[in-house]
N, CA, C and O of each residue as an XYZ file, in Angstrom:
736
protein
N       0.851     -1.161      0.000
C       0.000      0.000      0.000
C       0.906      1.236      0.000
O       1.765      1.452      0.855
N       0.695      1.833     -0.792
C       1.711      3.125     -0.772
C       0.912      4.450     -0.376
O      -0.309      4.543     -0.503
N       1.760      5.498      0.135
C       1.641      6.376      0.781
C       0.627      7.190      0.503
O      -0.204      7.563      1.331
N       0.661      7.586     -1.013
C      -0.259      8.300     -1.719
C      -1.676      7.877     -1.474
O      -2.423      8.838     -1.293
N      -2.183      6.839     -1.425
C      -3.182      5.433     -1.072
C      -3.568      6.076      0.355
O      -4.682      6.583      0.487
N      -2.770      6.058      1.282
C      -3.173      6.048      2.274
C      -3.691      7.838      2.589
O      -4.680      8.047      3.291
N      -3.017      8.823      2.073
C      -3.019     10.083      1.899
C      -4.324     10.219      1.329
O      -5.155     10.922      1.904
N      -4.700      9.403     -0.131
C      -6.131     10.273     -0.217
C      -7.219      9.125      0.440
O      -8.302      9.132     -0.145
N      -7.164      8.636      0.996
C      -8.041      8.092      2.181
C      -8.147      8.688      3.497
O      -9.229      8.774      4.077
N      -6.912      9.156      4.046
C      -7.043     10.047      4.676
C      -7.475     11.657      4.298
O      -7.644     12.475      5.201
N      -7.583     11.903      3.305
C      -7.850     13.433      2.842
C      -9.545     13.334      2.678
O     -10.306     14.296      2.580
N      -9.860     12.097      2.676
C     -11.463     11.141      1.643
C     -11.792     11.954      0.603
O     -12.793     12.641      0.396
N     -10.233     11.664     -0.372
C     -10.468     12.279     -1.718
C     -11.091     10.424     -2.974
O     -10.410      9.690     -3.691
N     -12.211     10.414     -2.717
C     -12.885      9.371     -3.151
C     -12.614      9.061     -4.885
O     -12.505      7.910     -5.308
N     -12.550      9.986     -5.565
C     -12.227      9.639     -6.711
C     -10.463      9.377     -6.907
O     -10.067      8.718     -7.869
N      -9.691      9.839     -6.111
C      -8.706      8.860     -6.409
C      -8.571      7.829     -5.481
O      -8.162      6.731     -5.857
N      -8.821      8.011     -4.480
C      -9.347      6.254     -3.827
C      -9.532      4.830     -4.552
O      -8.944      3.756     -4.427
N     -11.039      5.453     -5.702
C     -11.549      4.823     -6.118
C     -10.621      3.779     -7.369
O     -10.518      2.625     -7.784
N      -9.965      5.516     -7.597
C      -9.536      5.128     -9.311
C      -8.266      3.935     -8.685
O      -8.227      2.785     -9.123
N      -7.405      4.385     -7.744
C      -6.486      3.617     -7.065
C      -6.890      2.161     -7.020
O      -6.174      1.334     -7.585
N      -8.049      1.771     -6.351
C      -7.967      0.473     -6.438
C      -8.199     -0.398     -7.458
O      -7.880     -1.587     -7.449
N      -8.776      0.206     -8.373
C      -9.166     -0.205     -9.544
C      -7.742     -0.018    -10.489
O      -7.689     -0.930    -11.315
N      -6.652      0.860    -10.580
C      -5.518      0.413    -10.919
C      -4.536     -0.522    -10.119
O      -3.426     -0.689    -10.625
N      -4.822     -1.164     -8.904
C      -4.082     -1.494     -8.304
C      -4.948     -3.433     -8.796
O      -4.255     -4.304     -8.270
N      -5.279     -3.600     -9.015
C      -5.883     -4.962     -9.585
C      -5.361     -5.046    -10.959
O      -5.158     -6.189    -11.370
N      -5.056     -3.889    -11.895
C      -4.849     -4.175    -13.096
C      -3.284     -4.351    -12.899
O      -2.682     -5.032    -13.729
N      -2.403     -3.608    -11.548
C      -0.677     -3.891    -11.493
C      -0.471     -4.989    -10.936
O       0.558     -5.635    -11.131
N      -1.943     -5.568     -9.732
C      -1.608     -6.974     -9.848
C      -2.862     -7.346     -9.616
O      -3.490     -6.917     -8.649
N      -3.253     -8.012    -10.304
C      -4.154     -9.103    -10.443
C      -4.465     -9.975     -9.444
O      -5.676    -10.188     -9.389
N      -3.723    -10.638     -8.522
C      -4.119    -11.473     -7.284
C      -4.559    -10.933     -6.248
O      -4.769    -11.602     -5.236
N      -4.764     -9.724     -6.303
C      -5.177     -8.673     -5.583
C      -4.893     -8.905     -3.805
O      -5.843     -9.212     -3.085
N      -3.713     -8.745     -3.327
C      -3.204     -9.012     -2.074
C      -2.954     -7.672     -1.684
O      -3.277     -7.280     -0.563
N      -2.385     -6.915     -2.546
C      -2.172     -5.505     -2.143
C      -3.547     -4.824     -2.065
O      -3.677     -4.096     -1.081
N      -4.786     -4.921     -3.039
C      -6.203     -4.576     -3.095
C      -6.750     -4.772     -1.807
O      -7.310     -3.914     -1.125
N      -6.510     -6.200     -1.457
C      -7.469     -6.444     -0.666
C      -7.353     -5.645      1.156
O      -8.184     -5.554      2.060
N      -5.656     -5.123      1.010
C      -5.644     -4.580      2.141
C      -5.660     -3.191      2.119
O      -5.484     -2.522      3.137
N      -5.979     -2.439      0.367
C      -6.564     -1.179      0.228
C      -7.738     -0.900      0.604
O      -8.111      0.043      1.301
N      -8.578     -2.080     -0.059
C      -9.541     -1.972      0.024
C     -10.809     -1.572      1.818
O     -11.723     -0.897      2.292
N      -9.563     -2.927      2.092
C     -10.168     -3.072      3.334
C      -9.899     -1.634      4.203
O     -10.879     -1.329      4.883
N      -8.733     -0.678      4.308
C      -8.584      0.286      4.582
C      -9.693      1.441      4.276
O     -10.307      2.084      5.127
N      -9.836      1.582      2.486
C     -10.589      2.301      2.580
C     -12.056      2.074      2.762
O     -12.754      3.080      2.640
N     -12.715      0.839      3.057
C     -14.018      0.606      3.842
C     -14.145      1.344      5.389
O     -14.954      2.154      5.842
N     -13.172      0.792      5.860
C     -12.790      1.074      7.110
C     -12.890      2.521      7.389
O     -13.602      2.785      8.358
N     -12.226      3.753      6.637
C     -12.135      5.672      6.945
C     -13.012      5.998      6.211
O     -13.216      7.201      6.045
N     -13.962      4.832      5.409
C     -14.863      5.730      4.088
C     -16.390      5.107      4.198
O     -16.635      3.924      3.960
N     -17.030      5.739      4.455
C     -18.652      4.776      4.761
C     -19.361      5.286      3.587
O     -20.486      4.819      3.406
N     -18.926      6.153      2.753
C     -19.247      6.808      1.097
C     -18.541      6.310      0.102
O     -18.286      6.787     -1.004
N     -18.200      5.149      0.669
C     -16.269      4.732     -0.773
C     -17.974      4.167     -1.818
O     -17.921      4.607     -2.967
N     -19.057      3.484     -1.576
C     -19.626      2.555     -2.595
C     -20.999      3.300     -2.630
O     -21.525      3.733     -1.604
N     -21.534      3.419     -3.847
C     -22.730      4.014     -4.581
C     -23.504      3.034     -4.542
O     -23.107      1.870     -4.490
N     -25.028      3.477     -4.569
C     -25.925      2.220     -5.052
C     -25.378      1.627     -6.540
O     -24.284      1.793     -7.079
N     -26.099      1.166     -6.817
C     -25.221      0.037     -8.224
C     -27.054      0.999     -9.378
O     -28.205      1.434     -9.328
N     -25.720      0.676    -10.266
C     -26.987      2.092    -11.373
C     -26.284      0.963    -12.661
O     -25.185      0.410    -12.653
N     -27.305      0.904    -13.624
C     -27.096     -0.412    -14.739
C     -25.937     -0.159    -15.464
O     -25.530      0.996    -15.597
N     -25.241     -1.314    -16.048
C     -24.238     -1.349    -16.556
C     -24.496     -0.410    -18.016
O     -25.541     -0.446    -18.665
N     -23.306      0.412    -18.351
C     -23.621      0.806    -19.925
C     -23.414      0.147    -20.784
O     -23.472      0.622    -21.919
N     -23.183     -0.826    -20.636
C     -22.106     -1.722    -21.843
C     -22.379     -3.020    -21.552
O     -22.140     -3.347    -20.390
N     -22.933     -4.088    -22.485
C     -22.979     -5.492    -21.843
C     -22.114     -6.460    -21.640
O     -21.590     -7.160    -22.507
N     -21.965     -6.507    -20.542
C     -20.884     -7.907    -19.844
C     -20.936     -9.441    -20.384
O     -21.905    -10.136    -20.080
N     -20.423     -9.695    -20.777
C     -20.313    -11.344    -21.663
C     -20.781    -11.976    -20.042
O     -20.323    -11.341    -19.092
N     -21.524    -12.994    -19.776
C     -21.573    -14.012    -19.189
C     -20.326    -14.904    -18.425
O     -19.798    -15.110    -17.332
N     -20.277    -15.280    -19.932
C     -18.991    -16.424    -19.778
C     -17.716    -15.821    -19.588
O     -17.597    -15.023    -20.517
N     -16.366    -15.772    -18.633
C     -16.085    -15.895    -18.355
C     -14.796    -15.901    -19.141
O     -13.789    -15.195    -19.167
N     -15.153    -16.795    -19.666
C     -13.771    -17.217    -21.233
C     -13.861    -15.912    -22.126
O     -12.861    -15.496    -22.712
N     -15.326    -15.159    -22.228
C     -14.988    -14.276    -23.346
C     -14.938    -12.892    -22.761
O     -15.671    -12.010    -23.209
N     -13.940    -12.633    -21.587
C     -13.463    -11.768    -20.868
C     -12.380    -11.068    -21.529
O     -12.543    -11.619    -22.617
N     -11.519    -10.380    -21.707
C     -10.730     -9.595    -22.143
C     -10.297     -8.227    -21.884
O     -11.146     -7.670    -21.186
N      -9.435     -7.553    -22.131
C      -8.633     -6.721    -21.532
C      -9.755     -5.529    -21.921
O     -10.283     -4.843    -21.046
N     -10.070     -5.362    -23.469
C     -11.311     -4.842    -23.765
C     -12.635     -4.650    -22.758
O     -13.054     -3.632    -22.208
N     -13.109     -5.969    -22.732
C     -14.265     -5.810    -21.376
C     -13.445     -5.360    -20.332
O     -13.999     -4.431    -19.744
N     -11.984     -5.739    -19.708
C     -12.010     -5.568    -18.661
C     -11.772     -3.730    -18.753
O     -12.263     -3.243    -17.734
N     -11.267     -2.812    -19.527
C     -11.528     -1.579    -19.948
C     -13.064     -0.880    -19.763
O     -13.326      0.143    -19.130
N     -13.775     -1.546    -20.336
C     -14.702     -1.024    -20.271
C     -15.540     -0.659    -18.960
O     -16.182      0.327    -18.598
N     -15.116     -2.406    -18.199
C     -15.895     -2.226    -16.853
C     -15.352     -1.531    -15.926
O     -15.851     -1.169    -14.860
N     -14.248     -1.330    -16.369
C     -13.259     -0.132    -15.388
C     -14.000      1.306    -15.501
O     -14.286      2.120    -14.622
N     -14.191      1.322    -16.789
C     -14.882      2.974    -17.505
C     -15.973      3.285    -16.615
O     -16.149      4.360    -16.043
N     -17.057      1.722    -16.514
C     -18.646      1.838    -16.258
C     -18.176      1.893    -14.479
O     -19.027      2.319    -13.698
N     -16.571      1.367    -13.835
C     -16.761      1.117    -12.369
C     -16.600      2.846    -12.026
O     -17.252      3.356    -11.115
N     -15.676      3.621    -12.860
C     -15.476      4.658    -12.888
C     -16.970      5.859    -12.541
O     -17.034      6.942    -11.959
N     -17.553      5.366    -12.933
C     -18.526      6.033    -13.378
C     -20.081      5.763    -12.322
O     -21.084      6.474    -12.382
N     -19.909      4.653    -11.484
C     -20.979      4.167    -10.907
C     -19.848      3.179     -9.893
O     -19.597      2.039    -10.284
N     -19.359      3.574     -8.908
C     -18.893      2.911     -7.944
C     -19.227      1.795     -7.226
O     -18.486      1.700     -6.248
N     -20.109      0.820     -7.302
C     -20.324      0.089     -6.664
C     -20.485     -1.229     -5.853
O     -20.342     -2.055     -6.754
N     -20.693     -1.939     -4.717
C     -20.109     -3.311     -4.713
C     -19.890     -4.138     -5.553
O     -18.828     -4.738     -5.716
N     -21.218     -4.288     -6.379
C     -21.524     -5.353     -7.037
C     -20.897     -4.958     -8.522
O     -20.989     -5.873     -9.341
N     -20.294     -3.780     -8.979
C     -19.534     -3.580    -10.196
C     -17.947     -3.594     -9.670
O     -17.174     -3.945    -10.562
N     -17.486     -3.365     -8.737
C     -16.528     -3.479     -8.023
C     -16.338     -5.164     -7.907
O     -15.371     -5.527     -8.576
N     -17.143     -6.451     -7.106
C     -16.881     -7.394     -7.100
C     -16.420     -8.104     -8.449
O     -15.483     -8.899     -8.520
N     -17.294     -7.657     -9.600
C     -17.364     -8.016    -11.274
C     -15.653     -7.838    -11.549
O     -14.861     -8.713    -11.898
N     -15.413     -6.490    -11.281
C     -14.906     -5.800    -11.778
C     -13.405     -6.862    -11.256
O     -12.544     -7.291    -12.023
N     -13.483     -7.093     -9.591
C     -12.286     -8.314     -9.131
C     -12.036     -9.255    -10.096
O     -11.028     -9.198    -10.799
N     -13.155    -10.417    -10.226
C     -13.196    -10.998    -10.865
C     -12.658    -11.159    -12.330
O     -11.918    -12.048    -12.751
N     -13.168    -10.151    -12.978
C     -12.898    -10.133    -14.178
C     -10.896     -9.479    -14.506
O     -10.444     -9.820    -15.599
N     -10.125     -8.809    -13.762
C      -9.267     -8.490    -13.533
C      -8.419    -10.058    -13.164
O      -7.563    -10.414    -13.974
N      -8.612    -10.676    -12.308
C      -8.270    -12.144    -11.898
C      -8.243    -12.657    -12.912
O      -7.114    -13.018    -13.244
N      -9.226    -12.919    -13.772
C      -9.348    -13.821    -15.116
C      -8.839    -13.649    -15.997
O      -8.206    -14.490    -16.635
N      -9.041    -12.071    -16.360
C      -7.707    -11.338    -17.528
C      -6.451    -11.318    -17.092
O      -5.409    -11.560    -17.701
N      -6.658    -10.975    -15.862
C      -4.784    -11.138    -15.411
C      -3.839    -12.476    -15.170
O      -2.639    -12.550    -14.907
N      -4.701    -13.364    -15.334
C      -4.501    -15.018    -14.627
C      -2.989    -14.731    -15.247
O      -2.341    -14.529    -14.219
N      -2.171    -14.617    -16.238
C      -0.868    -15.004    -17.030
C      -0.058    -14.269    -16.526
O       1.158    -14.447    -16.458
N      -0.741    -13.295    -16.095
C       0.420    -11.667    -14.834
C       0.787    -12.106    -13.818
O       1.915    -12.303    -13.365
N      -0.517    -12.322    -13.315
C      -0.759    -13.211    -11.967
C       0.518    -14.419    -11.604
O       1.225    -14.465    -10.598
N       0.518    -15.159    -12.562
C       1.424    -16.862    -12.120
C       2.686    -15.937    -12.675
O       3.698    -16.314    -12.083
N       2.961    -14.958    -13.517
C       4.720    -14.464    -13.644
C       5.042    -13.240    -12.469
O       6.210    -13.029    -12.141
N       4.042    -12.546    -11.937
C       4.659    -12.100    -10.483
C       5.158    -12.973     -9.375
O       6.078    -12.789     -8.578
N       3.935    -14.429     -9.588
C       4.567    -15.192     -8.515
C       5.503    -16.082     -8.866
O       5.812    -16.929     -8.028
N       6.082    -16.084    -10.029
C       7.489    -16.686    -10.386
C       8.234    -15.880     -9.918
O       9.190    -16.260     -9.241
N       7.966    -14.387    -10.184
C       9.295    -13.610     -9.878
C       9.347    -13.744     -8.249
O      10.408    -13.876     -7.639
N       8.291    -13.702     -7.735
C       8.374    -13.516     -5.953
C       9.539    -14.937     -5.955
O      10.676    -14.739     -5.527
N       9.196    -16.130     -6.390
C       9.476    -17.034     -5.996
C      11.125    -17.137     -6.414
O      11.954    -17.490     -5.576
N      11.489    -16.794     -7.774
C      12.798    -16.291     -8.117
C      13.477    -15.383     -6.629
O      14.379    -15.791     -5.897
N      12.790    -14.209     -6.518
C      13.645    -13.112     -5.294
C      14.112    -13.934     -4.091
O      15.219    -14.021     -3.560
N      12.593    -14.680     -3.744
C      13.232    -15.190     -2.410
C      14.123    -16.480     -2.380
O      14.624    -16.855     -1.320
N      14.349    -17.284     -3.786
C      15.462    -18.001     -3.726
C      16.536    -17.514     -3.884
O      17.469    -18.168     -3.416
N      16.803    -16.482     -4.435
C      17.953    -15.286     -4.550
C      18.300    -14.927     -3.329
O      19.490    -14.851     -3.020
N      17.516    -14.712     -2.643
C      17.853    -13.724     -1.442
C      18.314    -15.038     -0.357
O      19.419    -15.020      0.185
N      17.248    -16.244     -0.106
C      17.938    -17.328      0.569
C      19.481    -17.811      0.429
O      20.170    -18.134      1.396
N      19.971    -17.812     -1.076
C      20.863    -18.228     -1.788
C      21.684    -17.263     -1.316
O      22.638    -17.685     -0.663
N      21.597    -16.089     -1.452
C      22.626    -14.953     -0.524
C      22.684    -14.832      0.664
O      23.753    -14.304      0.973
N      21.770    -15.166      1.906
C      22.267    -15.352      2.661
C      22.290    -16.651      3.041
O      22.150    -16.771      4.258
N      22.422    -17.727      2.416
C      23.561    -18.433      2.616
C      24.829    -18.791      2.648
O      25.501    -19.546      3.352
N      25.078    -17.910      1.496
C      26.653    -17.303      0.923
C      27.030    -16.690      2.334
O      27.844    -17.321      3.007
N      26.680    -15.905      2.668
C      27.068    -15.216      3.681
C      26.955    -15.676      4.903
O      27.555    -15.039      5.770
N      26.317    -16.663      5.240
C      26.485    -17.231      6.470
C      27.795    -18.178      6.369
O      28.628    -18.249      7.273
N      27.865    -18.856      5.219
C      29.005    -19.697      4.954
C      30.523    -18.836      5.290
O      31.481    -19.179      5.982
N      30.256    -17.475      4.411
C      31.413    -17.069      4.559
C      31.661    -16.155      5.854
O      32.820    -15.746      5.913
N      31.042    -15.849      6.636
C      31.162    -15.831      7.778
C      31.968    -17.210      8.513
O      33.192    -17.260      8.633
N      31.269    -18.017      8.851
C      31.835    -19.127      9.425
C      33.286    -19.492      8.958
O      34.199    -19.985      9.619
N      33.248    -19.085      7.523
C      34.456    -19.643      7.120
C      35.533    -18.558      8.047
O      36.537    -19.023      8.586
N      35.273    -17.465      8.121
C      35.908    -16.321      8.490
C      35.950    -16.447      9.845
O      37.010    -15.937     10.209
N      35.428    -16.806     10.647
C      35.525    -16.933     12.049
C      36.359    -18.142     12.163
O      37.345    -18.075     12.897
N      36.085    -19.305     11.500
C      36.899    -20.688     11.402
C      38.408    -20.280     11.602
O      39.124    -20.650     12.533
N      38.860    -19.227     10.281
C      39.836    -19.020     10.385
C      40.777    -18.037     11.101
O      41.968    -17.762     10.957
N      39.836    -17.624     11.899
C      39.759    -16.223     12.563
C      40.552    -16.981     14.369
O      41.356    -16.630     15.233
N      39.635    -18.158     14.056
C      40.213    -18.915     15.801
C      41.171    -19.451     15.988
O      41.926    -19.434     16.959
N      41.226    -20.255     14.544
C      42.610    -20.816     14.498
C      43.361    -20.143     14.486
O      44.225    -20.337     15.342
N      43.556    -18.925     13.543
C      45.168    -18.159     13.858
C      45.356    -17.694     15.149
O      46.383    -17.794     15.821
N      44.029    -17.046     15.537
C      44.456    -16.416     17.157
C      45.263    -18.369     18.058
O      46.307    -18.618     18.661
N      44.084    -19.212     17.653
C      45.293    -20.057     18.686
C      46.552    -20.475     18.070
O      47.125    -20.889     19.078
N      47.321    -20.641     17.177
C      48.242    -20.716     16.859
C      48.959    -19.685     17.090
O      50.142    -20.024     17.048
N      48.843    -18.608     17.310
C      49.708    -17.146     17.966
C      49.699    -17.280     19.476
O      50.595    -16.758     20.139
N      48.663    -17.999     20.068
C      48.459    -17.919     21.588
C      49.849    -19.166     22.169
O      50.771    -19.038     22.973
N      49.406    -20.291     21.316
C      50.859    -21.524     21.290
C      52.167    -20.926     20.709
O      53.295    -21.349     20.962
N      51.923    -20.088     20.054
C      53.360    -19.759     19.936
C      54.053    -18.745     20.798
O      55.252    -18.513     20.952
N      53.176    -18.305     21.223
C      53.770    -17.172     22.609
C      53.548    -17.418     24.104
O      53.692    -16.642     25.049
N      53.057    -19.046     24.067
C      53.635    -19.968     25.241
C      55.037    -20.685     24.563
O      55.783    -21.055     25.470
N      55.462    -20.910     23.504
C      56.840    -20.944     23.363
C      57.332    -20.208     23.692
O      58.010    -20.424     24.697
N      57.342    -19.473     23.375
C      58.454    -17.866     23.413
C      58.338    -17.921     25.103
O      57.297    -18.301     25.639
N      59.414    -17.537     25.811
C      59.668    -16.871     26.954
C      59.927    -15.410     26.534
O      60.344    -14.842     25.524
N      59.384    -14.968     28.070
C      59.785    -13.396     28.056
C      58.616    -12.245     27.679
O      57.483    -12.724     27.616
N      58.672    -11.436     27.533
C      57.702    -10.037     27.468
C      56.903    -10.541     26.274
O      55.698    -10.352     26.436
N      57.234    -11.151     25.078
C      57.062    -10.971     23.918
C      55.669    -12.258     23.498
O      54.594    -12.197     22.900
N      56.529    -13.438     24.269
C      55.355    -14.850     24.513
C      54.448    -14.499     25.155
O      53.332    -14.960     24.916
N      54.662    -13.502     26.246
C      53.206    -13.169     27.287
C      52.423    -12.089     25.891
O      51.425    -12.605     25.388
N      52.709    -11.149     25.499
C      52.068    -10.681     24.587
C      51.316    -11.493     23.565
O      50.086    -11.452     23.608
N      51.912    -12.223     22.655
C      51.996    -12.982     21.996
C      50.680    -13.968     22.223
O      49.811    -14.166     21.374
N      50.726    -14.575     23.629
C      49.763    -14.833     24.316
C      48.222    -14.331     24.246
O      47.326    -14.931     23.652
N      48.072    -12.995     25.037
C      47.123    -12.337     24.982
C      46.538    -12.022     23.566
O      45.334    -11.912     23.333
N      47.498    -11.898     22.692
C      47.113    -11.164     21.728
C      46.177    -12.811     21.212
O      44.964    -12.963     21.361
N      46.928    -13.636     20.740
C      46.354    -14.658     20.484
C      45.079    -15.187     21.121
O      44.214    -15.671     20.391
N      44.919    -15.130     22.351
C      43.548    -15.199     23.134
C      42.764    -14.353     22.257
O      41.997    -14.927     21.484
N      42.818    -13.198     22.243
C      42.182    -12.327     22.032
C      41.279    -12.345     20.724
O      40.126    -11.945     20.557
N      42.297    -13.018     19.739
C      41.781    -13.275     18.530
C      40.737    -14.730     18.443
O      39.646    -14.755     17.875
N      41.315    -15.758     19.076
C      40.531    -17.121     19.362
C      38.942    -16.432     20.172
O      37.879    -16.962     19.851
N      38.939    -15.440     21.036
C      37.311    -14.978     21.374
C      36.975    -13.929     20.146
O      35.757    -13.907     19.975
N      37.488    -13.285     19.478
C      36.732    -12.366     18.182
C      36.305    -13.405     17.362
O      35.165    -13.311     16.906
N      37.183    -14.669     16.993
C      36.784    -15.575     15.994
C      35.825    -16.763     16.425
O      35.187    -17.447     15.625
N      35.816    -16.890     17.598
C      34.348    -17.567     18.546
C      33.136    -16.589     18.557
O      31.985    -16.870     18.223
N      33.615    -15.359     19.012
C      31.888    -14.358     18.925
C      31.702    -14.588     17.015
O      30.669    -15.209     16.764
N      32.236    -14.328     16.182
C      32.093    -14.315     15.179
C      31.512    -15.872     14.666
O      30.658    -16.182     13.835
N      31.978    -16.301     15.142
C      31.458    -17.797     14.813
C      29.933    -18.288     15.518
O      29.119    -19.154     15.200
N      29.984    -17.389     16.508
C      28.485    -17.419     17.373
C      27.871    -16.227     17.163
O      26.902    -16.041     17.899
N      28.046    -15.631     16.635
C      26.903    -14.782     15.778
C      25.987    -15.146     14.862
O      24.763    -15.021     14.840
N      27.003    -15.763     13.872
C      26.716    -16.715     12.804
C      25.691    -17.437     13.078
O      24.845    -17.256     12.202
N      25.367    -18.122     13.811
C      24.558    -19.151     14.422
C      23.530    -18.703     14.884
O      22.431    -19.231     14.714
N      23.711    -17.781     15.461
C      22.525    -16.353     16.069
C      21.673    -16.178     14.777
O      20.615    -16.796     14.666
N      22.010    -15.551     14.042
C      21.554    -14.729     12.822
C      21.024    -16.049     12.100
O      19.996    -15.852     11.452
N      21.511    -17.351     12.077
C      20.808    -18.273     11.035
C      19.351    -18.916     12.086
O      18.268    -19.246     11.604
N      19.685    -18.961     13.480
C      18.281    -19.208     14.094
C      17.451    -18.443     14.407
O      16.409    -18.948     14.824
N      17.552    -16.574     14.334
C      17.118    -15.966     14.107
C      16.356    -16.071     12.969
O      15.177    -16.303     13.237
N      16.602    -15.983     11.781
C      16.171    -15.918     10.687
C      15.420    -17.442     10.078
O      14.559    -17.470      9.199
N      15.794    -18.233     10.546
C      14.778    -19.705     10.338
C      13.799    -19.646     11.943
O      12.727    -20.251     11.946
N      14.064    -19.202     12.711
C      12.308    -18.701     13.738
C      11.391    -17.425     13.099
O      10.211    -17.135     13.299
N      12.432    -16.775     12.236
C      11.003    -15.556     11.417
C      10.405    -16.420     10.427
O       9.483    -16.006      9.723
């Protein structure tokens, strides 16, 4: 629902309300974004729907002989006579013309969010990998400056600790953020 949407519902500027939802079925067809316009503007608007006044133009029956044409037209006649029952038509017939829009938005949804899974998996991997290697060097600097005697092994030491807990928090972050994100 975008801002503008919500702006002339709040202003109860009804003719772009109107015209809004009725373009918002033709950008998508499964009407998920509609249905929570819609429901909004029922909700701030007790004037959003007209009595129902006869169609100008005759509506095919069937279903099959729907088209972008009819669905134009009934947009023209919803334009023009606001009401449930040309409004419900009007769903419908948008659904049916749009059916081929409809199944390639939800390819693309379904494309993004394997994209986006696929990236952060990359990134959880390479995290881990990065902390993996992040612990080991700190302990291999920490063993090597228990070799060393003197000022330099005690340093050597610490410093190495130091890195074995950055490359453990880092490695337990990791883990954070992936059970985080598989409990959303």
């Amino acid at each position: 629902m975008t801002q503008n949407f919500i702006d002339a519902v709040e202003t109860r500027n009804l003719a772009s309300v109107r015209m809004m939802l009725c373009n918002e079925l033709l950008l998508d067809p499964r009407g998920k974004s509609f249905a929570e316009m819609l429901q909004l503007a029922k909700d701030k608007l007790p004037d959003l729907f007209e009595a129902e006044k006869p169609s100008r133009f005759s509506i095919p029956s069937n279903p099959e002989e729907w088209d972008v044409e009819v669905l134009s037209q009934m947009k023209r006649d919803l334009n023009m006579n606001f009401s449930v029952e040309k409004l419900a038509l009007f769903v419908e017939m948008a659904k049916q013309v749009g059916n081929e829009k409809a199944k390639a938005l939800d390819e693309e949804e379904k494309r993004r969010r394997e994209e986006n899974r696929q990236k952060r998996s990359k990134e959880r991997s390479t995290r881990k990998t990065t902390g993996t290697i992040v612990t080991g060097s700190g302990a291999v600097i920490a063993i090597t400056g228990l070799c060393i005697e003197g000022t330099i092994g005690t340093v050597l030491s610490i410093l190495g600790g130091a890195v074995v807990i950055g490359g453990v928090i880092l490695l337990s972050t990791s883990g954070k953020s992936d059970s985080n994100k598989q409990a959303k």
